[in-house]
C-alpha positions in Angstrom: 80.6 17.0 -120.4 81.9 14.7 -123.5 79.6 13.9 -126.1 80.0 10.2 -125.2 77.9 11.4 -121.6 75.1 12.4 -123.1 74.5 9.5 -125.4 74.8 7.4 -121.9 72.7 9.6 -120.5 70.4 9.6 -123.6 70.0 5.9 -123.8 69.4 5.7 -119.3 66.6 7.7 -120.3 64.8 6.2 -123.8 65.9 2.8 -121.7 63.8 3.6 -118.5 61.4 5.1 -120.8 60.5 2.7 -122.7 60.3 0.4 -120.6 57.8 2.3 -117.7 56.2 3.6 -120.6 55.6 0.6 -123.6 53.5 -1.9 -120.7 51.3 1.3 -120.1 50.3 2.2 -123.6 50.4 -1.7 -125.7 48.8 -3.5 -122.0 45.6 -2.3 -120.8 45.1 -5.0 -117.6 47.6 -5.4 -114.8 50.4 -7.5 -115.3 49.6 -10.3 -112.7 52.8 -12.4 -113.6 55.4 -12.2 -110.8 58.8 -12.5 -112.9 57.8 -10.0 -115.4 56.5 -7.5 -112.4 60.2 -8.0 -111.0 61.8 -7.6 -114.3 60.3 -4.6 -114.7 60.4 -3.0 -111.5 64.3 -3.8 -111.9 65.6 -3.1 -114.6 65.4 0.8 -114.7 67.7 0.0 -111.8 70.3 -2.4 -113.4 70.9 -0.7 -116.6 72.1 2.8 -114.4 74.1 0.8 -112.3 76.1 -1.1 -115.4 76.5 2.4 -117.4 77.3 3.9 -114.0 79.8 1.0 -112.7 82.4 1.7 -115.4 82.6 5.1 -114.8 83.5 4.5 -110.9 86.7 2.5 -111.7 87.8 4.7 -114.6 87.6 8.4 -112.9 90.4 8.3 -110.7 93.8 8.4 -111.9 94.2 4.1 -111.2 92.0 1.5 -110.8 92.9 0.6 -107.4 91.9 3.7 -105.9 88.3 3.7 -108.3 88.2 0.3 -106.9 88.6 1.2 -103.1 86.2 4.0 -103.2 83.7 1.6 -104.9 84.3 -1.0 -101.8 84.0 1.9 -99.8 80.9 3.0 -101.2 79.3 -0.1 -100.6 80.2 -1.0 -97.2 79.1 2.9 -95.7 75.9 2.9 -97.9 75.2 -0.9 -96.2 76.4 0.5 -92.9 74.4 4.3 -92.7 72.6 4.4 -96.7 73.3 8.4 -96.1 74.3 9.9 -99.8 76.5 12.3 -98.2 78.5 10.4 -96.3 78.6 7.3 -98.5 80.1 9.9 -101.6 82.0 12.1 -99.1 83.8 8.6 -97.9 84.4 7.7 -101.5 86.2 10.9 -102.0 88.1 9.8 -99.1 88.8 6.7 -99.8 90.3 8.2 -103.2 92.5 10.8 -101.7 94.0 8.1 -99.3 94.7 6.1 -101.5 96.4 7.9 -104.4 98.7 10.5 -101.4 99.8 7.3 -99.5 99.9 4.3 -101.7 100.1 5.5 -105.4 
C-alpha cells in the first residue's frame, strides 16, 4: 500500500475516534438533543464513504467502468445487501465493461 493509504486510513480512524470518543470523556450526561445524536451516529459513516468514493472511480483503468461498478454496487446492495455478491458484481461490472466497451 502507498504512503498516501495509510494517512487515509490514519485520519478514518483519529476521525471516528474522536468523535465516539471526545462526547464520552468532556460530556458526562446523555446527549438528549436529537440533531446532534444524528450527527454523531453519522458521521463515522460519511467521512469513510467520501475518502472511500474517490477511490471507486479512480481504480479501474477509466472512469466509466469505476463508474458502472459503483452503480452496480448500489443497485445489488439495494436489491440483496449481500457483501459478496454486491463486490463480486462490481468486479463484474468492471471486466464487462473495459473487454467490450473500452
Amino acid at each position: 500500500m502507498s504512503n498516501n493509504t495509510y494517512i487515509y486510513l490514519l485520519v478514518a480512524a483519529l476521525t471516528i475516534f474522536a468523535i465516539r470518543a471526545l462526547p464520552l470523556t468532556l460530556i458526562q450526561k446523555e446527549i438528549k438533543n436529537r440533531f446532534i445524536r444524528s450527527f454523531l451516529y453519522y458521521v463515522p459513516y460519511v467521512t469513510l464513504s467520501v475518502m472511500t468514493f474517490p477511490a471507486i472511480i479512480s481504480a479501474t483503468s477509466s472512469w466509466i467502468s469505476g463508474t458502472v461498478a459503483f452503480v452496480t454496487a448500489i443497485i445489488v446492495a439495494w436489491i440483496d445487501g449481500n457483501l459478496f455478491k454486491v463486490a463480486l458484481s462490481s468486479c463484474i461490472a468492471v471486466y464487462a465493461v473495459e473487454a467490450f466497451f473500452l
